[in-house]
N, C-alpha and C positions, 0 to 999 in steps of 0.2 A: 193502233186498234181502237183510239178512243172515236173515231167513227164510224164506225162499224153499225151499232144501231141506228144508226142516220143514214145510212147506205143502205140497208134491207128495206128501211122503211119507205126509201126513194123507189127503190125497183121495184118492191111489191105489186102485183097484176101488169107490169112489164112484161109485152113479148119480147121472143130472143133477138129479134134485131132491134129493137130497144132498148134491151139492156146492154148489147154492143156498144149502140152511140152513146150512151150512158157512160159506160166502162171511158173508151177511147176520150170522151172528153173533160172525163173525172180526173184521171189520169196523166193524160196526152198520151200521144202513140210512140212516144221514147220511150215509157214509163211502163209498159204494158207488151205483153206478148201474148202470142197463140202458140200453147206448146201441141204438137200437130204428132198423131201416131199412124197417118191419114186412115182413122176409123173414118167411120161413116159418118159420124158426128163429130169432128173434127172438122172433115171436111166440108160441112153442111156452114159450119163456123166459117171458116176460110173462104166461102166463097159469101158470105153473106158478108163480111167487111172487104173484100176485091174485088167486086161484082163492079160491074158498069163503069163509063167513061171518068163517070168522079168518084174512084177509089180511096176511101182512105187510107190512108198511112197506117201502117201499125207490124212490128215485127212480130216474125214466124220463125219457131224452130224445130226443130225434131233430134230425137236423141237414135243414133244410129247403133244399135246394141254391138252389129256385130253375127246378128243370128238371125236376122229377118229371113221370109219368104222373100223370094224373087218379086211375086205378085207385088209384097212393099212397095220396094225397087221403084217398079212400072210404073202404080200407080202416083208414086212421086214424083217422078219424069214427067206425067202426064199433068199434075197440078202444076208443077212451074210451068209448062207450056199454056196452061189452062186460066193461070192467074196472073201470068207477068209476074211473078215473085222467082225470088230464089230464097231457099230458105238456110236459114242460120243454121249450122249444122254441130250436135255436142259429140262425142267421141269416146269413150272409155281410154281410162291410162292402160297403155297396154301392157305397163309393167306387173299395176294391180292383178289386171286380167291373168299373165301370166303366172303370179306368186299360186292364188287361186286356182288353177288348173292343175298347177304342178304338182300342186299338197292335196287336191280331192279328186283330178280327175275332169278330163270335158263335159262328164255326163253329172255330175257333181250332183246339180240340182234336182233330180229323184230322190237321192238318200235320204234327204232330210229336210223339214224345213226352213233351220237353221240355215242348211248349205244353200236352198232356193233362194233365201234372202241375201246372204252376203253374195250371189251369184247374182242376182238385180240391181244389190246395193252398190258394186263394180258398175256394169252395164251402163245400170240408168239411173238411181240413185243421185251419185258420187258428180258425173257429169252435170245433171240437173241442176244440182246444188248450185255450179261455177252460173252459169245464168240466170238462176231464178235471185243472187246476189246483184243481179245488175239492173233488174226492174223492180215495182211498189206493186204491180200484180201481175198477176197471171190468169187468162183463159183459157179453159178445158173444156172435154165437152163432156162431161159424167152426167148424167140422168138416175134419178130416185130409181128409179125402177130397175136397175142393173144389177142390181144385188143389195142381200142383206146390209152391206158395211155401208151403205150411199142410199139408203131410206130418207133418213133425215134430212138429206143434201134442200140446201137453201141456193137461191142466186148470188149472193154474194156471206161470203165466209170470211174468217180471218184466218190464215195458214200458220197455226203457230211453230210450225219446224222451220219454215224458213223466215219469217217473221214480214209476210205482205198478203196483198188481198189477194183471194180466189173467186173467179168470176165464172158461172156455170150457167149461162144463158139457157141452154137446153135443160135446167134441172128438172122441170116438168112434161117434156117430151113422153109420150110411147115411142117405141121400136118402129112402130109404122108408119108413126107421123115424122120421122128423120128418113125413113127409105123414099116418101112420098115426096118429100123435100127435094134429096138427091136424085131421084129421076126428073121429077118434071122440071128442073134447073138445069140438067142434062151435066152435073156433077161427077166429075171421075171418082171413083170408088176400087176397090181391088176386087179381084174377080174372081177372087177366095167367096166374096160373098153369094156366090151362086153353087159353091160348093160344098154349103152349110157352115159354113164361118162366120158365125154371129158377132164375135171378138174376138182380135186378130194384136196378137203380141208376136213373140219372138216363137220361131218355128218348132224349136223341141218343145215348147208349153204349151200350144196350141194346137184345138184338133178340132174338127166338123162336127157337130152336135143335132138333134133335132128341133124340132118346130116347137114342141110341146116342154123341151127343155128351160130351165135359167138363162140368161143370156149369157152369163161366163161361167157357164157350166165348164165350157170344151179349154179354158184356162187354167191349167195348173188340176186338171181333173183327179189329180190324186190329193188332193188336199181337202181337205172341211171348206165349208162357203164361209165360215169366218176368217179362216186365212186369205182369200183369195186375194191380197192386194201386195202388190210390189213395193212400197212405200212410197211411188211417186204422189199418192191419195192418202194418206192417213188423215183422215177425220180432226178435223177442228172441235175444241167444244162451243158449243151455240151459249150465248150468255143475252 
């Protein structure tokens, strides 16, 4: 962590593909991953380091809950065809998964949101963990503006649960300026997002919202906007 103020101060007024090459050669591209939910910003990420004939290097993963939309699916098919990647893929212990069902239930995570938690913290959590142990950072693509709990969000952070960097290239994006990204790049996207799906998790947590709403309103919509995070984000303190 002891560089961490020397890393803000490096990327500060960095665009986000600046802060990419930043990242990747602070780093290296062993050292470093895109953990990929293929959001929109995600994917904006992924194709901005495997774009063009001189791609850089740098691993990609995704954590496969287990509950996805189809639309997921697709649009993941479609980015490995679209970036020459195949991506690193995490898995839930099925054993976990099943301890957990058995004792609350498939639908678990309405009741409470203790049980939403340890039902993520199975999922996606627990997986994460085993890989984010094998790199010194990690890229997301979270944006300030996505909700109350990621106001603060800086480009570069210190993750103190897993103990490495968090690299948020888009931390200053709007919503628009990542849609405007993904079309005119001609970017595969899920095509939830045309059926008001602003944020796009795991299919019983996610629903279609409107224009005038929060952006992850339609996630976990029975919950407070201060719950609203799965633990794969819990907020660093800024020092």
């Amino acid at each position: 962590m002891k560089n961490l103020k020397a890393y803000i101060a490096q990327t500060t007024g960095f665009k986000a593909d600046r802060i990419l090459s930043w990242a990747l050669s602070t780093f290296g591209a062993k050292n470093i991953a895109i953990a990929s939910s293929f959001s929109a910003e995600d994917q904006a990420l992924t194709h901005m380091v495997f774009r063009g004939d001189g791609r850089q290097s740098c691993r990609v993963f995704t954590l496969d809950t287990g509950r996805h939309f189809q639309e997921t699916y697709d649009v993941w098919q479609k980015s490995e065809e679209a970036f020459k990647v195949r991506y690193e893929v995490c898995f839930p212990a099925s054993v976990e998964v099943a301890k957990l069902i058995s004792k609350e239930g498939p639908n678990l995570f309405y009741a409470s949101i203790e049980n939403r938690k340890a039902c993520c913290a199975a999922r996606k959590t627990n997986p994460l963990n085993k890989v984010l142990a094998t790199v010194d950072a990690w890229i997301v693509g979270l944006r300030a503006e996505q909700a109350v709990t990621r106001s603060t969000l800086g480009p570069v952070e210190w993750d103190e649960v897993h103990g490495i960097y968090r690299i948020s290239p888009l931390y200053n994006w709007t919503e628009e300026q990542v849609f405007t990204y993904v079309h005119e790049n001609a970017v595969p996207i899920s095509k939830l997002h045309e059926r008001g799906f602003r944020s796009i998790g795991c299919a019983p947590c996610t629903r279609a919202i409107g224009p005038n709403d929060d952006v992850r309103a339609g996630r976990w919509w029975w919950e407070e906007p201060e719950h609203k995070e799965c633990g794969l984000h819990d907020r660093p303190k800024r020092t």
